[in-house]
ZAMI-681249 format. One record per residue (C-alpha): x, y, z; residue in three letters. Coordinates in steps of 0.02 Angstrom, whole numbers, plus 50000, padded with zeros to 5 digits. Example, Ala and Ser with C-alpha at 12.3 -4.5 7.8 and 13.67 -1.06 7.14 Angstrom:
506154977550390ALA/506844994750357SER/
***
This chain:
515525271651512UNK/515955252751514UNK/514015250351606UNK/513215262151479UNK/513995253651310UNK/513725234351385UNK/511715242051437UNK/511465247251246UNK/512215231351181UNK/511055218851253UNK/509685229951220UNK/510105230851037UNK/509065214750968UNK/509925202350878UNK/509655197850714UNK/508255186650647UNK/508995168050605UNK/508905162150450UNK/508265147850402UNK/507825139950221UNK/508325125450103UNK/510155134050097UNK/510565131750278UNK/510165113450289UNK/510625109450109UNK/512345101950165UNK/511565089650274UNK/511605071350220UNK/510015059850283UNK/510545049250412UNK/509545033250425UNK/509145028150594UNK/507875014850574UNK/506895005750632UNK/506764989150539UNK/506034979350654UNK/504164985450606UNK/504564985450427UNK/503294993750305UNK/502104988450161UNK/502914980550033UNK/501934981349844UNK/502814971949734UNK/504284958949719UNK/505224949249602UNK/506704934549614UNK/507914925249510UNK/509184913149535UNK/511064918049458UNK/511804903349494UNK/512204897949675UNK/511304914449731UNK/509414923049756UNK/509404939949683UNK/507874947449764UNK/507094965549710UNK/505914971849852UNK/504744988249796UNK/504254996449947UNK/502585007649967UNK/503585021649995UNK/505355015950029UNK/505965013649855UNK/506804997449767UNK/507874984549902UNK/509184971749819UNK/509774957049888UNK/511114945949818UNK/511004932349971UNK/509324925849972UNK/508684938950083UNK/510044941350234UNK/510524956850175UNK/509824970850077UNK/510324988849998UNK/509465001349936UNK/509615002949748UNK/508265017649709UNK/508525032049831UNK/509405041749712UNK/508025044149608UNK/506345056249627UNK/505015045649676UNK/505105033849805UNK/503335022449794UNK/503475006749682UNK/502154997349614UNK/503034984549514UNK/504474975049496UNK/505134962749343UNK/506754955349285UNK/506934950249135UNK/506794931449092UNK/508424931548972UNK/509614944349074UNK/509414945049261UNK/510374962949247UNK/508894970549188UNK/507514975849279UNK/506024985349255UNK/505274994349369UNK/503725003749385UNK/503295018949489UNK/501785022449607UNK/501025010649720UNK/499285002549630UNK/498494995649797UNK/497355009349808UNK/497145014249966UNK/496885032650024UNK/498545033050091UNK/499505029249903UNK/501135036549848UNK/501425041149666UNK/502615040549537UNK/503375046649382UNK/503485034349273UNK/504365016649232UNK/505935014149265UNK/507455003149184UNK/509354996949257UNK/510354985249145UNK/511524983249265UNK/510504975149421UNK/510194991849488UNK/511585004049487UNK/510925013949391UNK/508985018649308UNK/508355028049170UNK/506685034649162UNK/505725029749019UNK/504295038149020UNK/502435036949064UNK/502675051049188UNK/500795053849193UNK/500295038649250UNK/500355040949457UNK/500155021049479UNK/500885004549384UNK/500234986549433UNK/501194976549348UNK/502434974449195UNK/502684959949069UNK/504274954348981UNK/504094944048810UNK/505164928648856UNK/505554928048663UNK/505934944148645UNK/506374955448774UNK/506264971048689UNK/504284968248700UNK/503764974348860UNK/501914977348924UNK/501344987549065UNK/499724987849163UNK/499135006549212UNK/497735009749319UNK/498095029249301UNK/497795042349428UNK/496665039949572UNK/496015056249633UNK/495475062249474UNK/495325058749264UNK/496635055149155UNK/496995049048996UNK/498715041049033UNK/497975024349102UNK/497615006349013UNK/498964993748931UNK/500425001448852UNK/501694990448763UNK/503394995248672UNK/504404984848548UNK/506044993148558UNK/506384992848761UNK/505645006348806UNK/506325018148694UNK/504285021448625UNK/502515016848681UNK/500935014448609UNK/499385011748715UNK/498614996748631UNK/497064995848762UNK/496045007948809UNK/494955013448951UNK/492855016548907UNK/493085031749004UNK/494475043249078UNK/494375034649251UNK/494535016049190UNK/496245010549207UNK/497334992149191UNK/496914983349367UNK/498034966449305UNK/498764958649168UNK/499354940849123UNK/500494933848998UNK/500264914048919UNK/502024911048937UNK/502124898048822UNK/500994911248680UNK/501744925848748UNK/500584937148617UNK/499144929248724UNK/498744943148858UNK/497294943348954UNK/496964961549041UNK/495664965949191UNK/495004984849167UNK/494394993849296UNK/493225010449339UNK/493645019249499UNK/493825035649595UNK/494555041349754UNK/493845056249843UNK/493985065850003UNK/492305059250069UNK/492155042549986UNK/492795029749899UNK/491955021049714UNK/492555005349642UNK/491485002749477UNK/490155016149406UNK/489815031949471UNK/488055024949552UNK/487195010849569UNK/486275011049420UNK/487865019049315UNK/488985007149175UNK/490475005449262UNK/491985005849122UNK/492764987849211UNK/493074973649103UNK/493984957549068UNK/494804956648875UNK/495944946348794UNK/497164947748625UNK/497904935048539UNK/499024945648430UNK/500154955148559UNK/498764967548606UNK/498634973748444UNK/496774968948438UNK/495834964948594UNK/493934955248631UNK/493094956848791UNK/492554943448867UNK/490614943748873UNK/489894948149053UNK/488524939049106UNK/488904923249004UNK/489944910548951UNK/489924908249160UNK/490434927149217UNK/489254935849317UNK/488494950949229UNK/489094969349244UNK/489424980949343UNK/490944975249385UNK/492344984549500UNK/494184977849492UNK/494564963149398UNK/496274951449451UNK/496774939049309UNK/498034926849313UNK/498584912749192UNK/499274894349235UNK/501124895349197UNK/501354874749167UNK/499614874249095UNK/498984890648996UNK/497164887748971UNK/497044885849131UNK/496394904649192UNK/496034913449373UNK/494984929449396UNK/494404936749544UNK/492894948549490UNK/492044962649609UNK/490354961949562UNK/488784963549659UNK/488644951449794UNK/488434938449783UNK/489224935549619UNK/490824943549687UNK/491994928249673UNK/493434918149601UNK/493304910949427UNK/494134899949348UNK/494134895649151UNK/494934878149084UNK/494724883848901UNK/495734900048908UNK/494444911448943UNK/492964903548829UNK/491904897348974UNK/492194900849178UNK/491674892449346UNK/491404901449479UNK/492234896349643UNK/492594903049784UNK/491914916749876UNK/492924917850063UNK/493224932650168UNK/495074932850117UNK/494464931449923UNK/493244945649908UNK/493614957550059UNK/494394975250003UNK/494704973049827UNK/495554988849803UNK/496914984649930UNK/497014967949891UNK/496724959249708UNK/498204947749653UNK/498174931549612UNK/499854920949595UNK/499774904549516UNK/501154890549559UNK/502334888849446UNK/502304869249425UNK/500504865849485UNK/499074873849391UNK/497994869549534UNK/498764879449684UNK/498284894849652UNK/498794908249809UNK/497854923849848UNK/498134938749951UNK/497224950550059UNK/496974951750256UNK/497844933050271UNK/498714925250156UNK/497504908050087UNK/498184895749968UNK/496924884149835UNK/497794867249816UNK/496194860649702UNK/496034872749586UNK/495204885449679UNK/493614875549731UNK/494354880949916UNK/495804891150029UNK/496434887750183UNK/497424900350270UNK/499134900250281UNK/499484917450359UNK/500364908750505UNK/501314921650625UNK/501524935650477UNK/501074949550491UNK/499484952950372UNK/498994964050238UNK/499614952650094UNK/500154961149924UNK/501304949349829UNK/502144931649850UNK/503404925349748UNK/503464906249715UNK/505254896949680UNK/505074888749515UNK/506434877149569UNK/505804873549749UNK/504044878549738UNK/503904875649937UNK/504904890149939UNK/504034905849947UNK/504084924849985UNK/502774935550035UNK/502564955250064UNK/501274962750177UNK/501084979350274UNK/502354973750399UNK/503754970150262UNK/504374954250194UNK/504154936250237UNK/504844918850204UNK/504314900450204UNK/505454884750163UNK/503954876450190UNK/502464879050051UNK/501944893150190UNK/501884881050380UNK/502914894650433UNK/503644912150402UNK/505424920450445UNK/505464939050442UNK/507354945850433UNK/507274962950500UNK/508264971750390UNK/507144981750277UNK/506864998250362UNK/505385004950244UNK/504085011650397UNK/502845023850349UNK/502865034550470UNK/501045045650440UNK/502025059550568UNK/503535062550667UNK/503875071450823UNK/505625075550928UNK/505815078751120UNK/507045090151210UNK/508135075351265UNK/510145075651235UNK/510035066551124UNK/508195067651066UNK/507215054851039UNK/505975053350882UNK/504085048950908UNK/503205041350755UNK/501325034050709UNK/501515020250562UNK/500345015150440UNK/499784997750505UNK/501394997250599UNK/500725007650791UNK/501745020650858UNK/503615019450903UNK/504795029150994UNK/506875026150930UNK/508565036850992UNK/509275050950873UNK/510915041050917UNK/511645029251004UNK/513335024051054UNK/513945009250907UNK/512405013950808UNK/510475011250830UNK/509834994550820UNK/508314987050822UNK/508094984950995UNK/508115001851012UNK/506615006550947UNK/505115005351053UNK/503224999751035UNK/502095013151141UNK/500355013251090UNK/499245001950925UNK/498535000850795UNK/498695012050653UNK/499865025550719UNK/499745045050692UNK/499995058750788UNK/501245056450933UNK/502095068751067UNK/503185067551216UNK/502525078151363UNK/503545091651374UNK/503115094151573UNK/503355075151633UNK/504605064351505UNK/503765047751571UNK/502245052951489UNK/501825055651291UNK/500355056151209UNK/499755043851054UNK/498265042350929UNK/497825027750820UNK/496325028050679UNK/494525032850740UNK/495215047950849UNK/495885036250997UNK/497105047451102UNK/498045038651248UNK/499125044951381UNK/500645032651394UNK/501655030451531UNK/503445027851452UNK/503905016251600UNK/502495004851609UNK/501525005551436UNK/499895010051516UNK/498885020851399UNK/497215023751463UNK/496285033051324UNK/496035050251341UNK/494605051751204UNK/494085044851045UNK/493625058050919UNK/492745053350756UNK/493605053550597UNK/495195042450562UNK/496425053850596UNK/496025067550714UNK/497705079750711UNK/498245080650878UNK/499125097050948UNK/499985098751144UNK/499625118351217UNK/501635119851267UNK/500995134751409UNK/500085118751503UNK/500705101951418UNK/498955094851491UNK/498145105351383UNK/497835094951223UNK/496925099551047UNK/496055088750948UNK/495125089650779UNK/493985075850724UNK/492335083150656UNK/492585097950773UNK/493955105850865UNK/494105098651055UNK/495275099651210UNK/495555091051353UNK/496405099351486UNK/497155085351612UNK/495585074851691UNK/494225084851630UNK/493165078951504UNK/493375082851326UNK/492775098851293UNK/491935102551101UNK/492565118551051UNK/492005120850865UNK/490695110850831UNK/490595117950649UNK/492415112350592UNK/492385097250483UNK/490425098450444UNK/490865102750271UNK/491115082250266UNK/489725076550393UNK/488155090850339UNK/486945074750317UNK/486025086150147UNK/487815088550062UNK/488055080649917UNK/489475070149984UNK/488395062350117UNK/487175055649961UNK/488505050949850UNK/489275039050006UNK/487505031650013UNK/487355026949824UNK/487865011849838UNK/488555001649689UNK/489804988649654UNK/491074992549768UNK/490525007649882UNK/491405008450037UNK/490015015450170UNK/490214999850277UNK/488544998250303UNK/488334979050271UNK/489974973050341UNK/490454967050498UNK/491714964250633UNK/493674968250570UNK/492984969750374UNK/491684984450425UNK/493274991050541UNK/494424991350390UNK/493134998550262UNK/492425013150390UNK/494275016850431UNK/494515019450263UNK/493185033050248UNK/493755039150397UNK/492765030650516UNK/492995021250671UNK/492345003750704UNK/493474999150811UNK/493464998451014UNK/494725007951111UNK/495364989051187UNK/495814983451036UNK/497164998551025UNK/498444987751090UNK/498454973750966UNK/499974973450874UNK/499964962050719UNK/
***
């Protein structure tokens, strides 16, 4: 009887497991790094309260950091709130308690977080208040009256994958409490690319407007074609943006129009002094500079590091003691000390992928920067540049776990290559921890589950390698077109990998890559479709690659999802 009754038990199935938002909802996030790679940093802003640096770092996607130490240390003041992608950062010039913060990253990549909004703390972070503009997906860059503080203007480029009418200069009198938008787009996809206050007028704004559109298959920065007005502009007001005059393309020393995004920037110690970077069509794509606050301009100059990528990389940051250093960023970091007649680079050992610096007013040889791989600092005008390590804000594109006790987690970052770091580890997880297995711009990664000194890696442009966990090897297994082909291990035979680029393909251990489904992914390739003639149009700032070269065609195709870029150079960690 005893037989019978234990023989119907374990045939009696056992119930399904549940599992939804309610069974983990107890679970606090546990952060377990890693730091050392860091992760694109958008915006930053400083201020000295007395003895001490108060820093405010806005991460891509990691939220607001605050430091009260110069930099040695740093906490996370933002994570309580719903968005985590920042796109500006600004304390206010009469009460370092207050900052202003604005949500959605603006460097307009296709890999963008957005927000909800700007934010407010009047107490140096504790706490925020939303304030509204919860339409606008991306803010640039925010302006404090230094007279009164209750003005406040803020730069929004507005959504990028589609129209919108929440985009342009908005401006409130009564901190934040209302807004009026006192510039407007020509058009429902022209949006504030930067803005620039004469410190010394502060109702002197100048305001760079720009016409652009992300989409699945291309990229536009300026008109919808060639031939098409683009909406982008340069205009300046006199009155606190209640009227506005733009400045006349294609005279007065500014090339003619179409233009794509448009960087301004005004001389702190000497406001007629004026910087704008203009995309326009090559070879008027350049650096200008007026001496007569915007009546006449000079065009300058014209570098890789000046006109490469615009919509990743247009800011312009003018010393705040010397009208003629003038610092821009982009791939490297180059620096103008005549005015902008020339750059030299001063990138040194950082990382790369520029975004912001910040300039001491009291020590203007101090400086700090923030680029893909976090944030950066120079005691010396920018000879050399200390990273701290202590801003864990990786974007991590995809995550994996093995079957290890404890289990490890597999990562691919964006810029950042692809790590491997411990669940746990006895006194905490560290740095060292973490480990670099494969480059480039990292994706997809797995352990093998049938051999754990094995895992498998992609970076952009399809590369898979096979990485020996022991030695680093990683000889590639195939490169698959498109710049990120999702990667998939068959768990019945771990050598069995699957692969979609344009097509579905698997490789099955040494064989050759075998093309399963040729038709998957020719909704984007079909060489008639309208996409395919739309990439080909051309215009200001069109990103088909085709008249680049070396790393700029590499970073523009990868951005359309193509690859330009050998499997060598995989390993390359910048």
């Amino acid at each position: 009887m005893n037989v019978l009754l234990l023989l119907l038990l374990t045939q009696q199935q056992a119930p399904a497991v549940k599992v939804d938002s309610e069974t983990v909802s107890g679970l606090g996030a546990r952060n377990i790094g890693s730091a050392a790679m860091s992760g694109r940093i958008a915006a930053l802003d400083a201020v000295h309260e007395g003895a001490r640096l108060t820093i405010y770092v806005g991460a891509a996607s990691g939220g607001v950091w605050k430091s009260t130490n110069g930099g040695t240390t740093f906490k996370p003041v933002f994570d309580k709130q719903p968005v985590q992608s920042i796109g500006a950062v600004t304390i206010d010039p009469k009460n370092p308690k207050v900052i202003w913060v604005g949500s959605g990253e603006s460097w307009m990549r296709n890999s963008v977080s957005i927000g909800d909004g700007i934010y407010r703390s009047n107490d140096g972070g504790e706490n925020w208040t939303n304030l509204g503009l919860k339409n606008s997906e991306h803010i640039v860059k925010i302006l404090v009256d230094p007279t009164e503080t209750n003005t406040v203007y803020v730069c929004v480029p507005g959504k990028l994958w589609s129209d919108s009418d929440e985009r342009g200069v908005y401006k409130t009198t009564d901190g934040g409490k209302t807004w009026t938008k006192v510039l407007k787009g020509a058009n429902l996809s022209t949006g504030c690319s930067m803005m620039s206050m004469d410190p010394a007028h502060p109702k002197t704004l100048y305001a760079g407007m720009w016409d652009f559109r992300r989409r699945g298959w291309t990229f536009r920065s300026g008109g919808d074609s060639a031939t098409a007005a683009s909406g982008s502009g340069l205009f300046k007001s006199t009155d606190g943006g209640a009227t506005w005059s733009e400045l006349p393309a294609g005279s007065a020393g500014l090339p003619p129009k179409p233009w794509g995004r448009v960087a301004v920037t005004v001389a702190p110690s000497k406001p007629e002094v004026v910087y704008a970077f203009i995309e326009a069509v090559p070879p008027l794509n350049a650096l200008y500079r007026s001496n007569d606050a915007g009546k006449t301009w000079q065009m300058l100059d014209r570098s890789q590091n000046m006109i490469w990528r615009p919509f990743y990389f247009a800011n312009l940051i003018v010393d705040p003691r010397d009208p003629e250093r003038v610092y821009k960023v982009d791939g490297g970091l180059i620096v103008s000390t005549d005015g902008g007649k020339s750059f030299s680079g001063i990138a040194g050992g950082a990382h790369g992928d520029f975004h912001d610096v910040w300039v001491d007013p009291n020590d203007t040889d101090n400086l700090i920067t923030g680029d893909d791989g976090g944030l950066w600092f120079s005691y010396d005008a920018g000879n050399k540049w200390v990273k701290n390590e202590n801003l864990p804000v990786s974007q991590f594109y995809h995550v994996s776990v093995d079957m290890a006790r404890p289990y490890n987690v597999y990562g691919g970052l964006q810029d950042n290559s692809s790590w491997v770091g411990p669940s746990e580890f006895p006194g905490g997880i560290t740095n060292h921890q973490w480990e670099n297995m494969y480059g480039g711009d990292g994706f997809w990664m797995f352990a093998d589950p049938s051999d754990p000194d094995y895992l498998y890696a992609e970076a952009q442009g399809g590369y898979v390698g096979r990485v020996n966990r022991k030695t680093h090897e990683h000889p590639a297994v195939t490169a698959l077109p498109g710049k990120e082909a999702p990667v998939q291990l068959e768990h019945a035979d771990s050598h069995q990998r699957h692969a979609k680029g344009h097509g579905l393909h698997r490789r099955a251990g040494p064989v050759p890559v075998e093309r399963l489904r040729p038709d998957v992914g020719a909704y984007l390739s079909r060489s008639d479709d309208q996409r395919s003639a739309e990439a080909k149009a051309g215009g200001v700032g069109r990103h088909h690659g085709r008249q680049l070269g070396g790393r700029d065609a590499h970073h523009d195709l990868r951005d359309r999802g193509v690859s330009a870029r050998r499997p060598g150079d995989l390993g390359r960690h910048r």
